[in-house]
C-alpha positions as CSV (number, residue, x, y, z in Angstrom):
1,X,1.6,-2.3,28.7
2,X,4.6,-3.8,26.5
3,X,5.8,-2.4,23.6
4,X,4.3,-5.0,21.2
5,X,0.3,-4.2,23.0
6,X,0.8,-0.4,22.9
7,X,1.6,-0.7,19.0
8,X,-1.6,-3.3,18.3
9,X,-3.5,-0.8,20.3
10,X,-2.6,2.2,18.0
11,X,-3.2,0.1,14.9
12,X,-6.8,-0.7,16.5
13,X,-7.2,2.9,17.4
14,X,-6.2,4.4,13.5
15,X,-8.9,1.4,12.7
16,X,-11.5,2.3,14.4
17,X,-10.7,6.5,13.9
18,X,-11.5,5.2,10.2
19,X,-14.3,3.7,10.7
20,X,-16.1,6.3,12.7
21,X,-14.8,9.5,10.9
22,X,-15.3,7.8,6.9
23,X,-12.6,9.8,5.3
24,X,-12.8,11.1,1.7
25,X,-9.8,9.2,0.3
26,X,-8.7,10.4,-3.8
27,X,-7.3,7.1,-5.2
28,X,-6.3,6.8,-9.0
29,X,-5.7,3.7,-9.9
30,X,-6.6,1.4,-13.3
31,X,-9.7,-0.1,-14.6
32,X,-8.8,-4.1,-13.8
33,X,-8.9,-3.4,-9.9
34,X,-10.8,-0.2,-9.8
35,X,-13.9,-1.6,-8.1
36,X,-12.6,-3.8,-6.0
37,X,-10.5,-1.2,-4.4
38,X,-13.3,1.1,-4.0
39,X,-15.2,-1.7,-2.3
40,X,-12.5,-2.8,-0.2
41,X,-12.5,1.2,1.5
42,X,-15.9,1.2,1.7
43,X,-15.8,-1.6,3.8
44,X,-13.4,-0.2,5.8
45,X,-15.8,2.4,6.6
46,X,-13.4,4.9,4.1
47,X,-15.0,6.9,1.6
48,X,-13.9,6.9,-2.1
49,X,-13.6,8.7,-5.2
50,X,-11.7,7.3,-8.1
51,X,-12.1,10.9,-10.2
52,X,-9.0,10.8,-12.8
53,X,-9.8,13.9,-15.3
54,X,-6.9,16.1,-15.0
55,X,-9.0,19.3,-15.0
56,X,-10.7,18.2,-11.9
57,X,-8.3,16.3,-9.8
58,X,-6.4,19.1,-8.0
59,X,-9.9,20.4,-6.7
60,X,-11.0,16.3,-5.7
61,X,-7.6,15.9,-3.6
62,X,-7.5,19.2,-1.9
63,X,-11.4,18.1,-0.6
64,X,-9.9,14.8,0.0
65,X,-8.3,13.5,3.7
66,X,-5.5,11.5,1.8
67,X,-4.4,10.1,-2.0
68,X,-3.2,6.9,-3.4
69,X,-1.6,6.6,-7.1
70,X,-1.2,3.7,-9.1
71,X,1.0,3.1,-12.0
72,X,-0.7,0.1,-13.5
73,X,-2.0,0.0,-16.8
74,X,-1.3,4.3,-17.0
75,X,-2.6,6.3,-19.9
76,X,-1.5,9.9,-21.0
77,X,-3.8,11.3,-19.1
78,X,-3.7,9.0,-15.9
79,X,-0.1,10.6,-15.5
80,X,-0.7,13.8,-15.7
81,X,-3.7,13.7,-13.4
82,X,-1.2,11.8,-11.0
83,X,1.0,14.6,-11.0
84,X,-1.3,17.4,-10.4
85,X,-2.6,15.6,-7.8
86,X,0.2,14.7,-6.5
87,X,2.0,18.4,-6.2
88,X,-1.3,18.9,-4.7
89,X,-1.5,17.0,-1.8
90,X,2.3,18.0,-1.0
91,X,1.7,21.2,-1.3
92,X,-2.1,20.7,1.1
93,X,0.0,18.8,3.2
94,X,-2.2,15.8,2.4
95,X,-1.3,12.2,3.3
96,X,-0.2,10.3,0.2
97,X,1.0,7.1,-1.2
98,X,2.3,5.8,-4.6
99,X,2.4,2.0,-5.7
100,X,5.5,1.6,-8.4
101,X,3.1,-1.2,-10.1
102,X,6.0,-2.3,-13.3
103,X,8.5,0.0,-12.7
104,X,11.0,-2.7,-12.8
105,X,9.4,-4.1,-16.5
106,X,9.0,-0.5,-18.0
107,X,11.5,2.4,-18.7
108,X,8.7,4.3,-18.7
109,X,6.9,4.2,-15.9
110,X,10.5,3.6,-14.1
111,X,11.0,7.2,-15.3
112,X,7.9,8.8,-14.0
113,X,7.9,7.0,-10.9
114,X,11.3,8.8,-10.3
115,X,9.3,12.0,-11.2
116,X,6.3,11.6,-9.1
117,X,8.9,10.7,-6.0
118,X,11.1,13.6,-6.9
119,X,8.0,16.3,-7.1
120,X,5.6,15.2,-5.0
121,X,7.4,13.8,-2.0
122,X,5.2,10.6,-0.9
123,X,5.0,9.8,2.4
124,X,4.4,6.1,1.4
125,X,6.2,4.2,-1.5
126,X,4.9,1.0,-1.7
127,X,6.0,-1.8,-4.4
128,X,7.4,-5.3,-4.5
129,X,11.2,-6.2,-3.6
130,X,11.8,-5.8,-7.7
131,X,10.3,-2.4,-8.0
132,X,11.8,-1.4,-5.1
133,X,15.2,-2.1,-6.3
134,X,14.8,-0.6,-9.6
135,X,13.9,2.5,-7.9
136,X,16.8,2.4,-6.0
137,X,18.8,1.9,-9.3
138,X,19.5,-1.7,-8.7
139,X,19.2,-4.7,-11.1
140,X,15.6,-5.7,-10.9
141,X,14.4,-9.6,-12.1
142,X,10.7,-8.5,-12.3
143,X,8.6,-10.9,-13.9
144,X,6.2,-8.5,-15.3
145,X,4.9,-6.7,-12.3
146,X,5.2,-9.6,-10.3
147,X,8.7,-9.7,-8.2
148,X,11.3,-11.7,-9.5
149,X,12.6,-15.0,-8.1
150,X,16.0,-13.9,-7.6
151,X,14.6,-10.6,-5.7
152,X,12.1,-12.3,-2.8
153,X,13.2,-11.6,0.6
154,X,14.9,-14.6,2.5
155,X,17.1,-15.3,5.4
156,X,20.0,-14.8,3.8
157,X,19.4,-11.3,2.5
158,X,17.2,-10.0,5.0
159,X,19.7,-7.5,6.4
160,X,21.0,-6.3,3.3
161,X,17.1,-5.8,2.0
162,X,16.4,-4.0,5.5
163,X,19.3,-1.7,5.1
164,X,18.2,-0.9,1.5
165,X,14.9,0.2,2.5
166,X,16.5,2.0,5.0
167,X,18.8,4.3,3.0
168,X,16.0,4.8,0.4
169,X,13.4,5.5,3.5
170,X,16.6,8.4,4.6
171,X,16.6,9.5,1.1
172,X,13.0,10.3,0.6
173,X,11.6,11.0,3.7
174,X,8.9,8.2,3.1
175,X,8.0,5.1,4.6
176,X,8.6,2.5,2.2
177,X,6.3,-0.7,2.0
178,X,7.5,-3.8,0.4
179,X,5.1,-7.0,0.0
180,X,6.2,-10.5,-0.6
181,X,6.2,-13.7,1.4
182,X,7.6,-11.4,4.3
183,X,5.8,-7.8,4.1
184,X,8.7,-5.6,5.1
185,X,8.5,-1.6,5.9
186,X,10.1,1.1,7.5
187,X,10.6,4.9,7.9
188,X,14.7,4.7,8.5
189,X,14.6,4.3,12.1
190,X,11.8,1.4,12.6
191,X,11.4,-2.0,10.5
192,X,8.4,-4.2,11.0
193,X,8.6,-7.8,8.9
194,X,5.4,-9.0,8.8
195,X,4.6,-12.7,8.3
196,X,0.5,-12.7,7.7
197,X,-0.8,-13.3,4.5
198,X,-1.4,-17.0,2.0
199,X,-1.0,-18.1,-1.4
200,X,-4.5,-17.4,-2.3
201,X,-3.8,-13.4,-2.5
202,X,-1.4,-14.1,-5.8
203,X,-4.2,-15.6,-7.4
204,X,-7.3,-12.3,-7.4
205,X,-5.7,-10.0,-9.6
206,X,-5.6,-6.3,-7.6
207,X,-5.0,-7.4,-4.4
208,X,-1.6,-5.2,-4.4
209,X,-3.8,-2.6,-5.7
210,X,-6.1,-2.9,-2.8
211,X,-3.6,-3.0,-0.2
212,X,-2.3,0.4,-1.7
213,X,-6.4,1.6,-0.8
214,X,-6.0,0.5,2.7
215,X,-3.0,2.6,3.2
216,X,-4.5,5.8,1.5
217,X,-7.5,5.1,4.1
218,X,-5.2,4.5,7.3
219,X,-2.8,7.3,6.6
220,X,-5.7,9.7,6.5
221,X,-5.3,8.8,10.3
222,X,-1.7,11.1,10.1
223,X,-0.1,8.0,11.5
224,X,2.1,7.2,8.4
225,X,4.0,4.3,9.7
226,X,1.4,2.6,11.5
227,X,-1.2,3.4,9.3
228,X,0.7,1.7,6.6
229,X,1.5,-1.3,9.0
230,X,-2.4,-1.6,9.9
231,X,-3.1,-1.6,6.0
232,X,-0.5,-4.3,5.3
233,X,-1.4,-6.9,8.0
234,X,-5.1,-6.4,7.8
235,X,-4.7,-7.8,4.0
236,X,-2.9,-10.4,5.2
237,X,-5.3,-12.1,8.2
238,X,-8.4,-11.5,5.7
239,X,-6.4,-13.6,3.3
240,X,-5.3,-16.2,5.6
241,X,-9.2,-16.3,6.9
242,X,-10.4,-16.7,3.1
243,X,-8.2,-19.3,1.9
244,X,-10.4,-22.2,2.2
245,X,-12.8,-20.9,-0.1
246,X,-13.5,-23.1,-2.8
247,X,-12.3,-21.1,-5.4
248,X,-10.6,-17.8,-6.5
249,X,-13.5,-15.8,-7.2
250,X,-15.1,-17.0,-3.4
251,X,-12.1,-16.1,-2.0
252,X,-12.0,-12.9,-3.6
253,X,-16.0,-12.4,-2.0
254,X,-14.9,-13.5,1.5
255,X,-11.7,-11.1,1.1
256,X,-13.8,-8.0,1.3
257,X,-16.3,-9.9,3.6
258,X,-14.0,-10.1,6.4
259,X,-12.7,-6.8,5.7
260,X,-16.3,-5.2,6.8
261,X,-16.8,-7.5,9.2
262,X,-13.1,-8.4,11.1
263,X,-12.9,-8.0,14.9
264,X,-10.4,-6.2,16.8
265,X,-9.7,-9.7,19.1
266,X,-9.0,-11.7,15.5
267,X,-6.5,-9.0,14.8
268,X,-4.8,-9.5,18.3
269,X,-5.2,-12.9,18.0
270,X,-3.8,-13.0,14.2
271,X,-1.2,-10.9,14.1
272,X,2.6,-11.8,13.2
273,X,5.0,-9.2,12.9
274,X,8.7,-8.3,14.1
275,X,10.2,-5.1,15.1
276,X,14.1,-5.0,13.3
């Protein structure tokens, strides 16, 4: 078996182990791609609970088989929760990932980000090539949350983004997830660029948001790095087999369609990806 089979096999395996098991998987996220995110785990075959109330959070995460937080659109009392929940998990020795959603727009949520990271030790950072430079105390060009022009991954600058995410992988002791044009992660030793994905997936508001779901349910697995990789190219094939849906919110329906209902030969037949 060649290297490239064995690691499609795992990421069918954690896929399947998910599927079979359901996982309880704590996610906070915000309101604008809350359901969506739930649906796109349930049809996953994970199991989740959104519960944000910071006097029951520590008890839903230490019940819970992995966490996800999300800093878009945060409240008061979404942060706190975030934080008990996420000293929690580190200290249950529960799988966990955080999405730096505007932490290269806001001082804010730049500065709590920087907290979370700090105290709760993620094993997944996830964010765009913007917010991943900001948290690495680089100039960021966000636009918004989106990344900024002037950040996207090219040719040119694939190295020196690789050996970024590298150092800041070293640093934390987390596998750090980058999306864009070229998905891009690593745990310091291995980098995967992946090239699936379309246009369509910048158009359904949440999709980053739902990625961030799929990792909480694949690193439930305890396969960090390839249950981060199995989250990032399954959104990308389900996008590339919904583009040519008539519309954005048809696309959006056949996004989580083929999230229930994709086969392990499409994703052997689908997937693009290169081992730096």
């Amino acid at each position: 078996m060649t290297n490239q089979e064995l690691i499609i096999n795992n990421l069918l395996k954690i896929k399947q182990s998910v599927k079979s098991n359901k996982p309880l998987i704590h996610y906070i996220t915000n309101p604008i791609s809350i359901n969506d995110c739930a649906n796109v785990m349930l049809a996953v075959g994970a199991k989740p609970i959104m519960a944000e109330h910071p006097l029951e959070v520590a008890e839903i995460t230490a019940a819970a088989k992995s966490l996800g937080v999300n800093l878009g659109n945060i409240t008061d009392n979404r942060m706190k929760s975030m934080l008990i929940s996420g000293k929690t998990a580190f200290e249950k020795k529960i799988p966990q990932v955080i999405d730096l959603v505007g932490v290269g727009c806001s001082k804010l949520r730049l500065d709590y980000a920087k907290e979370y990271i700090l105290e709760c030790h993620p094993n997944v950072i996830k964010g765009n090539m913007s917010e991943i430079k900001a948290i690495c105390g680089m100039k960021s060009n966000s636009k918004g949350i989106d990344v900024g022009v002037c950040d996207i991954v090219r040719e040119e600058n694939v190295d020196e983004s690789i050996e970024m995410l590298r150092t800041l992988s070293l640093r934390t002791g987390a596998v750090i997830a980058v999306t864009g044009v070229v998905d891009m992660i690593t745990n310091g030793t291995d980098t995967y660029l992946i090239t699936n994905g379309c246009e369509m997936l910048s158009t359904v508001t949440g999709t980053g948001c739902m990625v961030t779901s799929l990792i909480a349910s694949y690193i439930s697995s305890g396969n960090i790095l390839e249950g981060t990789l199995l989250a990032i190219v399954l959104m990308g094939i389900c996008g590339e087999l919904s583009q040519h849906a008539k519309g954005t919110g048809s696309f959006r329906m056949e996004l989580i369609d083929h999230m229930f209902s994709i086969s392990d030969r499409m994703i052997m037949k689908k997937i693009r990806y290169r081992l730096k």
